[in-house]
C-alpha angles and dihedrals in degrees: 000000000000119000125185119192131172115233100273097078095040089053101049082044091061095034089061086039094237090114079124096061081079097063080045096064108032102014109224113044107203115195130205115234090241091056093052098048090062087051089054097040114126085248110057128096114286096238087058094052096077095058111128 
C-alpha cells in the first residue's frame, strides 16, 4: 500500500512521539522531498527536525 501525506500529519506525529505508528501499520513509509524539506525548515518544531 502506498500512502502520500503533506507535512501536517508527519509533524503532530512526531510532536506526540507515535511517527512509528506509520512503519506499524504499512511497513515502509516512503516521503516526498518536498515533504522533508518542510520537516527540516528553520521554522518547524524542533522534534520534527530529526526526521530522516
Amino acid at each position: 500500500m502506498i500512502i502520500v501525506s503533506d507535512t501536517s500529519p508527519l509533524n503532530y506525529l512526531v510532536l506526540i512521539g507515535c511517527v512509528d505508528v506509520l512503519e506499524r501499520l504499512f511497513g515502509r513509509v516512503i516521503i516526498p522531498e518536498a515533504v522533508l524539506n518542510e520537516l527540516r525548515h528553520e521554522k518547524t518544531p524542533p522534534a520534527s527536525e530529526s526526521v530522516d
